[in-house]
Structures are given as structure tokens and as C-alpha cells.
C-alpha positions in Angstrom: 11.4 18.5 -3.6 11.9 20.8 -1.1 15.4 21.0 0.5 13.8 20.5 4.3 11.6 17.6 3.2 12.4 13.9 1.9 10.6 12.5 -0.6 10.8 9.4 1.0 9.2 11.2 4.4 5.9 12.5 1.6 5.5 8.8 1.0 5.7 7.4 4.1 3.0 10.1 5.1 1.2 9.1 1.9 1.4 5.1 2.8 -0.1 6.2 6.6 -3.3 8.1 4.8 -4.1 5.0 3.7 -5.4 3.9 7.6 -7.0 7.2 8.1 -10.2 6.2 9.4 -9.6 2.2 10.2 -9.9 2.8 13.9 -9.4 -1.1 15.6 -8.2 -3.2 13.0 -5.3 -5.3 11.9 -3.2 -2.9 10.5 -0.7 -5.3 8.6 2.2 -3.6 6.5 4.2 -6.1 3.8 7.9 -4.0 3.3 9.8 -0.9 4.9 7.8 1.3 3.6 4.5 -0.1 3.9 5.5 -0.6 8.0 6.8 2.4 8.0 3.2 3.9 6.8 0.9 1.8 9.1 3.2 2.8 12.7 3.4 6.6 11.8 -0.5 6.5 11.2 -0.8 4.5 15.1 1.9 6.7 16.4 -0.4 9.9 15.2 -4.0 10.7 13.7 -5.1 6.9 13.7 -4.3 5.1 17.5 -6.5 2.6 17.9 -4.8 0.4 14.8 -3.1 -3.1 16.3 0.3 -3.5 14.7 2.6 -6.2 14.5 5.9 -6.5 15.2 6.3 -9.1 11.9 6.1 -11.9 14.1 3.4 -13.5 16.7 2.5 -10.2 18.7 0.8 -7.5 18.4 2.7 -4.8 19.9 2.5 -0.9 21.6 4.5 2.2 21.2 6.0 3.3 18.5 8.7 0.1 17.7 10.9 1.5 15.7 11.6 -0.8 12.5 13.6 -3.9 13.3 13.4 -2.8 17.0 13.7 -6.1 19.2 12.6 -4.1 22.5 8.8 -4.4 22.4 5.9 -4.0 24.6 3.4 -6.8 24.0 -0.2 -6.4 23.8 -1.7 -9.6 22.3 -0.5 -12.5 20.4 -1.3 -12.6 16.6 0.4 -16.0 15.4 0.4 -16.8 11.8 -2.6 -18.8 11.7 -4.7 -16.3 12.9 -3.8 -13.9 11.1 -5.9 -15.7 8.7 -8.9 -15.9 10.9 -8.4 -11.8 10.9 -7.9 -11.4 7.4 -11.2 -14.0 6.8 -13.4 -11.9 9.1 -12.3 -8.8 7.2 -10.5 -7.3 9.9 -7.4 -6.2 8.7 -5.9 -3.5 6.1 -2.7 -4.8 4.4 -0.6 -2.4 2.2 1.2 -5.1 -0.4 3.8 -4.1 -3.5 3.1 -5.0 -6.7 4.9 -6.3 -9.8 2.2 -5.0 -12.0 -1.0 -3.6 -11.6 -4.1 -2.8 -14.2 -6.4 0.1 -14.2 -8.9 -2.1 -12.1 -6.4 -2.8 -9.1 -6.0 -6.6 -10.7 -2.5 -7.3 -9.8 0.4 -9.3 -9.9 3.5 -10.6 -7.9 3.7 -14.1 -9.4 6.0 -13.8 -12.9 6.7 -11.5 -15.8 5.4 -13.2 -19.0 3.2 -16.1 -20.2 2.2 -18.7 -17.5 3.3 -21.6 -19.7 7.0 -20.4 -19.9 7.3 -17.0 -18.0 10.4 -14.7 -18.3 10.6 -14.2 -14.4 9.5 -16.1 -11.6 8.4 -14.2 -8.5 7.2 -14.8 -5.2 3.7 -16.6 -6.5 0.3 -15.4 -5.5 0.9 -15.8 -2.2 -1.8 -14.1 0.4 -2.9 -11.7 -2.8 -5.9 -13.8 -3.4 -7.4 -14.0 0.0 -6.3 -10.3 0.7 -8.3 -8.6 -2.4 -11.4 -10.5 -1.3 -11.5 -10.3 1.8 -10.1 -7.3 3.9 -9.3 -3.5 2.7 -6.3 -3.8 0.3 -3.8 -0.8 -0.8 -0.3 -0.8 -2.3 3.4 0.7 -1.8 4.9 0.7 -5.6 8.7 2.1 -5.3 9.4 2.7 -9.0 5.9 3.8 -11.3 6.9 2.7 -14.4 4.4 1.8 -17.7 6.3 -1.7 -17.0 4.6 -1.9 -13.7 1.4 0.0 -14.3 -0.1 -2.4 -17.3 -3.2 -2.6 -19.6 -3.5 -6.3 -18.4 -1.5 -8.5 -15.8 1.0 -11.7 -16.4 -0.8 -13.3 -13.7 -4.0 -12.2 -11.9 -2.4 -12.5 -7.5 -4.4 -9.9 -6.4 -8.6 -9.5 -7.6 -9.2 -5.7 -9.3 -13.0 -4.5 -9.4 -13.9 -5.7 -12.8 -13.4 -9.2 -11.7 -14.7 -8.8 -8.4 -18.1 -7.1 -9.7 -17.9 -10.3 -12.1 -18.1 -12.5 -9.7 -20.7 -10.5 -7.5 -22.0 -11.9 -4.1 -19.7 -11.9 -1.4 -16.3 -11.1 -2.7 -18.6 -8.0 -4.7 -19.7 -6.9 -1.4 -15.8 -7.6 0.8 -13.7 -5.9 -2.2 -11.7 -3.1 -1.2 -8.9 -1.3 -2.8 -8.2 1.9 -1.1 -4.8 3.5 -2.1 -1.5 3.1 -4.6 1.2 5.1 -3.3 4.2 5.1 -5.6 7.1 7.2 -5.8 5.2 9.4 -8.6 1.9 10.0 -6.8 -0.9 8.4 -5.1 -4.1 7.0 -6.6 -7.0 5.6 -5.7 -9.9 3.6 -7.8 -13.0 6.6 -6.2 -14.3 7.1 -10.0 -17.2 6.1 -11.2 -16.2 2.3 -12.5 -13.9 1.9 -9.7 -10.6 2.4 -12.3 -7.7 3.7 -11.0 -8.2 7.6 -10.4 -4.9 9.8 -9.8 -4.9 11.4 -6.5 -1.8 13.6 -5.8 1.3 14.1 -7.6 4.9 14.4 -5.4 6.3 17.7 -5.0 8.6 17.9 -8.2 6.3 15.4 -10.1 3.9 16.8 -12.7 0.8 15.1 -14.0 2.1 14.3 -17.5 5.3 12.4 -15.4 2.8 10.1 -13.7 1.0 9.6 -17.5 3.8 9.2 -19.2 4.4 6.6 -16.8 1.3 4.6 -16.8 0.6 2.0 -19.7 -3.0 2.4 -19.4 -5.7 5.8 -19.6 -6.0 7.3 -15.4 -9.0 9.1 -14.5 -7.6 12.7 -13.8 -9.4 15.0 -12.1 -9.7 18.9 -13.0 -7.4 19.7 -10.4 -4.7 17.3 -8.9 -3.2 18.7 -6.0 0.3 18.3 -4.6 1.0 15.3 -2.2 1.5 17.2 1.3 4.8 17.0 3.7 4.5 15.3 7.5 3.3 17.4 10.2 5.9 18.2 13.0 4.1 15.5 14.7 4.4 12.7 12.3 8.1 14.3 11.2 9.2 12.8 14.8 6.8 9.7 14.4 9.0 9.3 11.2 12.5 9.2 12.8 11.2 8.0 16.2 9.9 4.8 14.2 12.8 4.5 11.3 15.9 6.0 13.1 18.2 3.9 10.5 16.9 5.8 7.7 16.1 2.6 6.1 13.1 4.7 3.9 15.8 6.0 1.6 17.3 3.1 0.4 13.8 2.5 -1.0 13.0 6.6 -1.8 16.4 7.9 -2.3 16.2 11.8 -1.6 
């Protein structure tokens, strides 16, 4: 990593990518990171994106992370967020406990269902989040613990099980990025399993293999994840002036 550069400020660049594109949407971001990804993309190459202040509102400027001085611009109470999230409108960066080659993942407990080793938080919004709007994850530590042939406990729907299902949640499935603190991957390959990306400055590709308890598609040539832009270097601290990214991404 170079000495002028975080590797928490690559990631939180990485996490934004993930909205290039969106224009007008709920732009919905579960952790420090995630939130941290979805405002710098706003505060730069992607401004149309609403974002939340964690809330009821919708919100404009570039709120810094745990800022209470806001400037409102609509009201987004909980319960319709799920009319957004229903009608597809919305792109929510989650974590992950585990996660498959197929994007099938898991933030319920480690172990069998019958008498699991760890209880987490439970399915939660996974379900209706895989099936309905654009899905990607922020995965702090990529470990083959995490990145597993085959799930505890399906939260979150991968391809293979959407494309089983076909119809509707076929057609509404969308799993864009994983950003992790390894690399970034996607699931662009030809049966929509999870295809490496980048690699961090520092990070080779046999790190991120080594890493991953299931086969990635690997490209020819994997390039290097890039830094910020001066632009989105000041979205960064404008947005997280605490520093709060590195207790998640030490440098």
C-alpha cells in the first residue's frame, strides 16, 4: 500500500463503484463502510443517488457519518422503504457472514440450523433484498471461513437459486459487487459465479485464492484496485472526518 494512500480510502472508493450508473435511486448503505461508499459516489461521479441519513429522511450534501446537522429533502420512513425496496428502487450494500460462489449468502448462524454454533442477526431484509432490488456486499476480513462452498443458512438468494426459481425473482436478481479488504468481485461470468475483479495494492491474486474456499473465475489479467481521485480524497474526509473507516480497514 502506498504510504500516501489508505487502504481503507481504496475500499471505500471500491464500495462507491458499486453505484456507478444508478442515477435516481434509493441508495441504501448497511455499516461504515457501506455508507461511507454510497455518500462519496453522491458527493462525486454519481449525484442523482437519494441517501439516507439512517433514519426517516432522505437527506442533501455531503452528511458526514453520524452528522446530526442535515438538510432534508424527503421523508423515507421505515415502512416505505419497503414499498422502495418492492418496486426495485433501491441498491443496498449488506455484509455477509458467508457467501458461496453464486452470491447465496448468509448472516443468520454458523453451523447446522437444528443446533447452530453461532447465532447471528437472522435473515433479516436478505430475502427481500436479493429478489427484489440491485444487491452488493462490504466483507471486512476475506477469509475461506467467510467465502464458502455452501452456506449455513441461505439469508440472501445467489443466481443458482434465483434461475431455479425463474419468473420474477429470475428477471429482479441482481448482485453487482463484493468488496472485501482482499479485492473486489463481481458474478459478470458466464454462469453468473463469482468472478474476481481487482486485487488491493499489496494484495496478489494467489492471496485472494488462498482465501476463498471455493474455485473464482479469474480473468487473464486482474488489474490493481485504483486509489480516490483528488476529488473523492476530500469527499472521503469531508464525509468521514472521525476516521471511523480504519477501525474497519486498519492502514
Amino acid at each position: 500500500m502506498s504510504d500516501s494512500v489508505a487502504l481503507a480510502d481504496v475500499i471505500a472508493v471500491a464500495c462507491a463503484e458499486a453505484w456507478r450508473g444508478d442515477g435516481e435511486i434509493f441508495a441504501s448503505g448497511m455499516g461504515v463502510m457501506q455508507m461511507l461508499g454510497a455518500r462519496v459516489a453522491r458527493a462525486t461521479f454519481e449525484p442523482d443517488l437519494m441517501i439516507s441519513d439512517g433514519e426517516a429522511f432522505y437527506v442533501s450534501g455531503d452528511l458526514p457519518i453520524g452528522g446530526t446537522q442535515k438538510l432534508v429533502e424527503g421523508w423515507i420512513p421505515f415502512r416505505s422503504v419497503f414499498d422502495t425496496l418492492a418496486g426495485g428502487r433501491r441498491h443496498v450494500m449488506m455484509g455477509a457472514s458467508q457467501i458461496d460462489r453464486y452470491g447465496n449468502s448468509n448472516i443468520a448462524n454458523i453451523g447446522a440450523w437444528a443446533k447452530p454454533k453461532s447465532q447471528l442477526l437472522g435473515v433479516r431484509g436478505g430475502p427481500g433484498n436479493t429478489v427484489n432490488n440491485a444487491t452488493s456486499f462490504f466483507i471486512p476480513k476475506h477469509q475461506s471461513t467467510v467465502f464458502v462452498p455452501s452456506v449455513d443458512m441461505v439469508s440472501g438468494v445467489g443466481y443458482d437459486r434465483a434461475k431455479k426459481v425463474g419468473g420474477f425473482i429470475a428477471k429482479r436478481h441482481d448482485l453487482r459487487r463484493v468488496v472485501t479488504n482482499l479485492a473486489v468481485l463481481d458474478f459478470n461470468s458466464p454462469d453468473n459465479s463469482m468472478r474476481l475483479v481487482s486485487v488491493h495494492p499489496g494484495v496478489s491474486v494467489d492471496d485472494v485464492v488462498a482465501n476463498t474456499g471455493f474455485e473464482l473465475v479469474i480473468p487473464a489479467d486482474v488489474p490493481v484496485s485504483r486509489p480516490p481521485t483528488a476529488e473523492e480524497s476530500a469527499a472521503i474526509e469531508t464525509i468521514d472526518p472521525k476516521g471511523l473507516r480504519h477501525r474497519e480497514i486498519p492502514a
